[in-house]
MDTraj code that builds the backbone (N, CA, C; nanometers):
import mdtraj as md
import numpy as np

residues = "UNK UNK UNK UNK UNK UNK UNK UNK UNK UNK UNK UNK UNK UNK UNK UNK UNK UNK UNK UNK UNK UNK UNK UNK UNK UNK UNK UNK UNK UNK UNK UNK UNK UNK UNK UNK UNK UNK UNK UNK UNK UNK UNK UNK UNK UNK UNK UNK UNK UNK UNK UNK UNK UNK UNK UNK UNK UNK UNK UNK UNK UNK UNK UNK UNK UNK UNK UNK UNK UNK UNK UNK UNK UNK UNK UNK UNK UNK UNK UNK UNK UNK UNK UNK UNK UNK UNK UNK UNK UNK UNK UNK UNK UNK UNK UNK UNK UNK UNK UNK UNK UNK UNK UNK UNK UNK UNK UNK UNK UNK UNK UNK UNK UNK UNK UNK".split()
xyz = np.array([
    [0.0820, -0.1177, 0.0000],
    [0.0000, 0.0000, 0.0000],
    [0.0874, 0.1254, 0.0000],
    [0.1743, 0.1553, 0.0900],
    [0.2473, 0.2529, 0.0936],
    [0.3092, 0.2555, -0.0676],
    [0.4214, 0.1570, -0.1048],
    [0.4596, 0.1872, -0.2513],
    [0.3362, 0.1841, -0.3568],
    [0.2022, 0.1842, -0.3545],
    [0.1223, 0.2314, -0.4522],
    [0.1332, 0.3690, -0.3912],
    [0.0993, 0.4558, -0.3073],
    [0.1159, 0.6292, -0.2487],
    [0.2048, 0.6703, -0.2590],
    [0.3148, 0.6030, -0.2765],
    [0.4522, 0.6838, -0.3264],
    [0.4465, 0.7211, -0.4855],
    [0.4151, 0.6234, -0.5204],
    [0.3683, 0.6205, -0.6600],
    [0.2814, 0.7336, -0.7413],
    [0.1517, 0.7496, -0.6552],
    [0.0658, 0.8114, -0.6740],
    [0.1248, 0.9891, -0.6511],
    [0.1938, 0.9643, -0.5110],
    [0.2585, 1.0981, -0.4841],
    [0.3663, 1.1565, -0.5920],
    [0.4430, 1.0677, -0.6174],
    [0.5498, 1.0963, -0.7284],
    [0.5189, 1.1611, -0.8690],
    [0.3868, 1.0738, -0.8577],
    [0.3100, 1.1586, -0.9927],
    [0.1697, 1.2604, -1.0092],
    [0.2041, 1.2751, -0.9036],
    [0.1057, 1.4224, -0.8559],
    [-0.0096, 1.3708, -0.9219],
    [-0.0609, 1.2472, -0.8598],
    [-0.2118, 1.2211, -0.9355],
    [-0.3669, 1.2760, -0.8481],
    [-0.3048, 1.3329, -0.7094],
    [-0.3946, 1.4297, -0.7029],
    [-0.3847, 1.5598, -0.6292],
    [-0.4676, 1.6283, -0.5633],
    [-0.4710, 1.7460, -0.5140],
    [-0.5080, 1.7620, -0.3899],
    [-0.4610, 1.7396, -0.2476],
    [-0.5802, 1.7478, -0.1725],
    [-0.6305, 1.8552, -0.1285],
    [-0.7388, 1.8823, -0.1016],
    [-0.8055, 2.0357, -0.0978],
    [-0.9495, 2.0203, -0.0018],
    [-0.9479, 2.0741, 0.0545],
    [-1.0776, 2.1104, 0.1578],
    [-1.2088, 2.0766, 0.0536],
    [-1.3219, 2.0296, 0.1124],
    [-1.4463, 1.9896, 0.0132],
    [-1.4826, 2.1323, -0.0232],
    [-1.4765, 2.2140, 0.1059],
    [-1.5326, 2.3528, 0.0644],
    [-1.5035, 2.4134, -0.0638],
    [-1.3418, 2.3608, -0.1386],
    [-1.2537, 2.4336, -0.2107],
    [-1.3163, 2.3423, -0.3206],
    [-1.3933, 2.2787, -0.3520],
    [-1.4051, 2.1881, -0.4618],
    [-1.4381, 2.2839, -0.6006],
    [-1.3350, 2.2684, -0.7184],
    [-1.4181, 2.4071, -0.7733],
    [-1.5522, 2.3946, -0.8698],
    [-1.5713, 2.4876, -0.9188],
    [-1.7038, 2.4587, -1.0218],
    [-1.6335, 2.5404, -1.1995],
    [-1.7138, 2.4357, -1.2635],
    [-1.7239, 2.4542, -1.4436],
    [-1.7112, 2.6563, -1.4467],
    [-1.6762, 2.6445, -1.5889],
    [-1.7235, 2.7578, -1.6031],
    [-1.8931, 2.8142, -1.6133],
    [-1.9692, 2.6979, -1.6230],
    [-2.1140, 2.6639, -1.6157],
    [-2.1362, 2.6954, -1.4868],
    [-2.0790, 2.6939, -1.3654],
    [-2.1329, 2.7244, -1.2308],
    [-2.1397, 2.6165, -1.1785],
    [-2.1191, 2.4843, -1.2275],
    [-2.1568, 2.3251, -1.1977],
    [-2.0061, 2.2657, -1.1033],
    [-2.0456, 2.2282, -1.0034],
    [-1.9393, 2.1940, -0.9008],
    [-1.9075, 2.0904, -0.9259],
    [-1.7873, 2.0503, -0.9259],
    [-1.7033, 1.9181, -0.9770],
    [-1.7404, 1.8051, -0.8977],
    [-1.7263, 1.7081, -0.9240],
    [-1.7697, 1.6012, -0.8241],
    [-1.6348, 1.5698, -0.7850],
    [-1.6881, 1.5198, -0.6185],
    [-1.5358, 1.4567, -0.5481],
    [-1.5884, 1.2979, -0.5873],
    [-1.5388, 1.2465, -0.6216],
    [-1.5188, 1.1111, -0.6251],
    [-1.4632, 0.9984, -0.5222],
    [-1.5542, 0.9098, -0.4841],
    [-1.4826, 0.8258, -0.3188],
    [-1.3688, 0.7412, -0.4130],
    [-1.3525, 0.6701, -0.3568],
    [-1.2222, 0.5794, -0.3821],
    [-1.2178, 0.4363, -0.2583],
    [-1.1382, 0.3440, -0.3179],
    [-1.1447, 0.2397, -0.2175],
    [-1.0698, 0.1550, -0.1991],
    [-0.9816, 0.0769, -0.1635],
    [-0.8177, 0.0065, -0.1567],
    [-0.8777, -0.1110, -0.1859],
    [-0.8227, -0.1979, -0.3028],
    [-0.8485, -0.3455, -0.3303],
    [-0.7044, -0.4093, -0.2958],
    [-0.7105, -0.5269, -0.2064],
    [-0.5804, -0.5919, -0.1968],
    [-0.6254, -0.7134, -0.2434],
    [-0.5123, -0.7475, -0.2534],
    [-0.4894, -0.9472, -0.3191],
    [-0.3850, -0.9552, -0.2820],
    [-0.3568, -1.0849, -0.2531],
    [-0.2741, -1.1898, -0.1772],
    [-0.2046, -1.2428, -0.3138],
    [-0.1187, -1.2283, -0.3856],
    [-0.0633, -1.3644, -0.4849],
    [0.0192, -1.3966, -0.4004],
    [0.0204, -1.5904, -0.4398],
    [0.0408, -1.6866, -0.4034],
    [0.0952, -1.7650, -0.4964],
    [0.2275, -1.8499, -0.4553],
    [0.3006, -1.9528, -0.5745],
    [0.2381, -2.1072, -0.5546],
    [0.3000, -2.1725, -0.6315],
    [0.1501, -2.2746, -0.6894],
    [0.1745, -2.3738, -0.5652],
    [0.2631, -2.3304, -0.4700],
    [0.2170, -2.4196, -0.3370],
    [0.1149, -2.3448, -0.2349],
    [0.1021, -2.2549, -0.2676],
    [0.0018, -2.2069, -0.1360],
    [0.0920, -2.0697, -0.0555],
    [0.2052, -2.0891, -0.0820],
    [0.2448, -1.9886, 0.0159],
    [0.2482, -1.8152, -0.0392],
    [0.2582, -1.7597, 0.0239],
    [0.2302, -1.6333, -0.0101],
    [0.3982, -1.5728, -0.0581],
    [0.3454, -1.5205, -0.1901],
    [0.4547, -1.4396, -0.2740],
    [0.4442, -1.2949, -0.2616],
    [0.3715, -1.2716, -0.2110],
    [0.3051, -1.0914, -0.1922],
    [0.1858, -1.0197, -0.1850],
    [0.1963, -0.9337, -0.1223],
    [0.0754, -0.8250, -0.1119],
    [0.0300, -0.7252, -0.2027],
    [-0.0672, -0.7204, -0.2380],
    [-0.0777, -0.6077, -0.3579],
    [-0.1981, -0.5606, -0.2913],
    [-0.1578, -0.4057, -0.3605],
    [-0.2646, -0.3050, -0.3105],
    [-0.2763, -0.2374, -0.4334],
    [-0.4591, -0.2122, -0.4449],
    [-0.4420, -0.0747, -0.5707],
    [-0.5906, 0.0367, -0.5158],
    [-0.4857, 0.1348, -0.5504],
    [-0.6363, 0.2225, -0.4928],
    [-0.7393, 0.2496, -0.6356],
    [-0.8650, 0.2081, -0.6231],
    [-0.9537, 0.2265, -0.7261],
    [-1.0609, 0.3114, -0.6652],
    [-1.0924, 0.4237, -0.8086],
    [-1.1908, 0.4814, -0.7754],
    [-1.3128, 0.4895, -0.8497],
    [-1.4124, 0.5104, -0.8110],
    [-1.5861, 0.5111, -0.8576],
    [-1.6043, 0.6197, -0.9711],
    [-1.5197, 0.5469, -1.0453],
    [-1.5196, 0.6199, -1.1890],
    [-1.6969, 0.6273, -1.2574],
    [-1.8029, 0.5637, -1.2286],
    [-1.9046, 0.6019, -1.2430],
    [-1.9465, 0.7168, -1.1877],
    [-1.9211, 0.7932, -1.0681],
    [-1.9766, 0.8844, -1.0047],
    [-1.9773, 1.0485, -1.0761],
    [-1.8709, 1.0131, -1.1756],
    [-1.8113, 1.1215, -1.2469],
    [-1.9217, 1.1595, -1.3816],
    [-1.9395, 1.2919, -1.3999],
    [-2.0264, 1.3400, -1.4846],
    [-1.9349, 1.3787, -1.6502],
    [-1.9900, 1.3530, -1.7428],
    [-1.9225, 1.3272, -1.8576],
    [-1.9792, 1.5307, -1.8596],
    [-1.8714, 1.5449, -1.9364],
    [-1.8410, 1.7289, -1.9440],
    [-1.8590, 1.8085, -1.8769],
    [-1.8557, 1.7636, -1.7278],
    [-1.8372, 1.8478, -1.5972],
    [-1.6849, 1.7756, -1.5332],
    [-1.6593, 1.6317, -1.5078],
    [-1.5597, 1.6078, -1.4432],
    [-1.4497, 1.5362, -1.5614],
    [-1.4879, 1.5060, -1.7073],
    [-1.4412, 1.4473, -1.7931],
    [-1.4886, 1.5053, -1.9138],
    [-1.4092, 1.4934, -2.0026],
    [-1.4230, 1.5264, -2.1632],
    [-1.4330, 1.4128, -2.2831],
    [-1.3729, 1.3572, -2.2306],
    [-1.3047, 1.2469, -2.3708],
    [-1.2556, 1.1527, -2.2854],
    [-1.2773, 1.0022, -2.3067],
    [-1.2125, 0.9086, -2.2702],
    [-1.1281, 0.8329, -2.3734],
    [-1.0179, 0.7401, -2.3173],
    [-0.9371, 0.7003, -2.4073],
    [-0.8926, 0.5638, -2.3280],
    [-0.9261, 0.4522, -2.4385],
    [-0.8638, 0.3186, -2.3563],
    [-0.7959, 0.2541, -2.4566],
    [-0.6287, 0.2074, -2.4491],
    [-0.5414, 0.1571, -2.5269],
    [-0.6055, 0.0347, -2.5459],
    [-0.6265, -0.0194, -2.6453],
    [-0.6174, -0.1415, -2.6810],
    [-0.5460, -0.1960, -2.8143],
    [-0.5170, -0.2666, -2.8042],
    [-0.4211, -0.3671, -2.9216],
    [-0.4691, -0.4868, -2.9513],
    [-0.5401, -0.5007, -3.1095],
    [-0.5575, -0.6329, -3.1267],
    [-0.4478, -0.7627, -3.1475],
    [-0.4684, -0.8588, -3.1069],
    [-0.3883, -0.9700, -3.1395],
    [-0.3211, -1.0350, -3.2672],
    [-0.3997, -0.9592, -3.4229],
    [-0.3875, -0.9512, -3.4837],
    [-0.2300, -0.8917, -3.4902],
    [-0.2351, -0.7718, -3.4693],
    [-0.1126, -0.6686, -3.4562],
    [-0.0316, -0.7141, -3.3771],
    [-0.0184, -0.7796, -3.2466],
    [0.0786, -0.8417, -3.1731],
    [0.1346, -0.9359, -3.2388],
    [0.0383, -1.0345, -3.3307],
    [0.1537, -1.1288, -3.4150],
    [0.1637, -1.0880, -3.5128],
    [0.1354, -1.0266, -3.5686],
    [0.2169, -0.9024, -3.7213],
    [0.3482, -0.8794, -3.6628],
    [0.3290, -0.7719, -3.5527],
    [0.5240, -0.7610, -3.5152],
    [0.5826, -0.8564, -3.4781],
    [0.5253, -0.9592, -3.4077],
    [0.6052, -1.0613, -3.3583],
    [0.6408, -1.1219, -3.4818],
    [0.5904, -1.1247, -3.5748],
    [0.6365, -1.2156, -3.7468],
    [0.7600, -1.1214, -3.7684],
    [0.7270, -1.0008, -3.8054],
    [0.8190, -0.8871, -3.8314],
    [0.9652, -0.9358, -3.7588],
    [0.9438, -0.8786, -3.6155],
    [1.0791, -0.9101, -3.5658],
    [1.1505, -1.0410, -3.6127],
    [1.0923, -1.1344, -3.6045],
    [1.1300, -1.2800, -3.6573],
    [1.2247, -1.2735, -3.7559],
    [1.1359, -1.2232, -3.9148],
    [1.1826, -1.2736, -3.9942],
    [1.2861, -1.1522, -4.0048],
    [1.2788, -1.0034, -3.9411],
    [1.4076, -0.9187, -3.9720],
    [1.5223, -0.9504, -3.8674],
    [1.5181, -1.0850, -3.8240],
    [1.6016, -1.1050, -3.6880],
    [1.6387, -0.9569, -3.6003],
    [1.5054, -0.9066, -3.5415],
    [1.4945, -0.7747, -3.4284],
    [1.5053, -0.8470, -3.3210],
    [1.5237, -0.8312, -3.1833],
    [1.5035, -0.8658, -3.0454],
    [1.3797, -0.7921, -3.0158],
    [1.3160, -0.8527, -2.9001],
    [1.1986, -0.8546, -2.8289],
    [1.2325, -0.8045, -2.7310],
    [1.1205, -0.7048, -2.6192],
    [1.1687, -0.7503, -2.5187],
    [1.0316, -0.7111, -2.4596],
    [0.9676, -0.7634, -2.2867],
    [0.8743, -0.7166, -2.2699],
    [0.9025, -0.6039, -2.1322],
    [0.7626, -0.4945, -2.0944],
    [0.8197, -0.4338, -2.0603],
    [0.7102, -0.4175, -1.9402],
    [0.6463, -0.3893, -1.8112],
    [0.5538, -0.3635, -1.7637],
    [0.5576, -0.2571, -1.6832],
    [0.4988, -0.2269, -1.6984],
    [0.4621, -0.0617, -1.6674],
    [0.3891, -0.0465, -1.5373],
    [0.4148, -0.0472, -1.4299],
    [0.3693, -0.0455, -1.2768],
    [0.2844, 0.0327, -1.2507],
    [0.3503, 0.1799, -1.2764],
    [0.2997, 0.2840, -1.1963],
    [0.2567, 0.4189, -1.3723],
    [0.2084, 0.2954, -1.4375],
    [0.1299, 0.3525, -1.5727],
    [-0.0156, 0.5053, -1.5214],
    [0.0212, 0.5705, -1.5568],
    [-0.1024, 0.6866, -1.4972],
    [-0.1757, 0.8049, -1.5779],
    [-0.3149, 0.7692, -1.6269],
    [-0.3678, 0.8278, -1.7142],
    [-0.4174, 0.9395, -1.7583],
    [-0.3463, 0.9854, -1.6121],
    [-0.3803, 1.1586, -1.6383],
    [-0.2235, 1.2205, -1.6589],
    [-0.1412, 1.1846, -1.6943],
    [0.0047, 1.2109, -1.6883],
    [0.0306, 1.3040, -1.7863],
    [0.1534, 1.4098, -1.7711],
    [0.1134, 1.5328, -1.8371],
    [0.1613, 1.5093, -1.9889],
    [0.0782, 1.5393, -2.0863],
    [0.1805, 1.5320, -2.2354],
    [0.2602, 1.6569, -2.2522],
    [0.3583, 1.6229, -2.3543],
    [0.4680, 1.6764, -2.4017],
    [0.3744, 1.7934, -2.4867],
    [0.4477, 1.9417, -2.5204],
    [0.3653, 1.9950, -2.5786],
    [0.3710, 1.9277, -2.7576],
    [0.2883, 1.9142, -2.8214],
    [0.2609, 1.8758, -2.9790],
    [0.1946, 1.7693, -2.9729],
    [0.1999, 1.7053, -2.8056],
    [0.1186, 1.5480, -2.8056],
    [-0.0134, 1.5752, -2.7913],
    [-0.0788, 1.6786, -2.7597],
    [-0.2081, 1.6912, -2.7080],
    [-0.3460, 1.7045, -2.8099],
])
top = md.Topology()
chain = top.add_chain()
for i, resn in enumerate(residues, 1):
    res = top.add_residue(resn, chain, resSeq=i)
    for name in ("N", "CA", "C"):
        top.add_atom(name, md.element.get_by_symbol(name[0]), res)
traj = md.Trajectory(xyz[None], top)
């Protein structure tokens, strides 16, 4: 739990601010605070014993009003199609692979200016 809040802190994913301070649209429409809630899981190796603790803080992304607390949503996906296209690619141009996972991936993270 703590290294997911370091995480979160490192990347300034939020603000904390008095409810009073919550601001409003240029519409006059007050932003919604959104609750939030800690999911843990236990993984475990294929005897039973425990390999680690995981924590992730998730929040009630329903509660949120589309063009008051959000604009545009965006979810990466990649068909499988395309995963074995490059994987052929690399093959036959003898490229290396490598994989990469992304921990502390965060979707409000600031773009570069020309990315936006």
């Amino acid at each position: 739990m703590e290294r997911e809040m370091e995480a979160m802190m490192k990347l300034n994913a939020w603000e904390e601010i008095d409810i009073s301070e919550v601001p409003y649209t240029t519409d006059g429409i007050r932003r919604t605070v959104i609750e939030s809630t800690w999911a843990f899981k236990v993984k475990r190796y294929p005897d039973g014993t425990v390999k680690k603790h995981k924590a992730r803080l998730c929040v009630c992304g329903d509660q949120q009003v589309e063009d008051v607390d959000y604009f545009e949503t965006y979810s990466p996906v990649v068909s499988w199609t395309m995963v074995r296209m490059i994987m052929t690619l690399a093959v036959n141009l003898g490229l290396k692979s490598r994989q990469v996972d992304y921990t502390d991936a965060f979707v409000q993270a600031s773009l570069l200016p020309g990315e936006e």
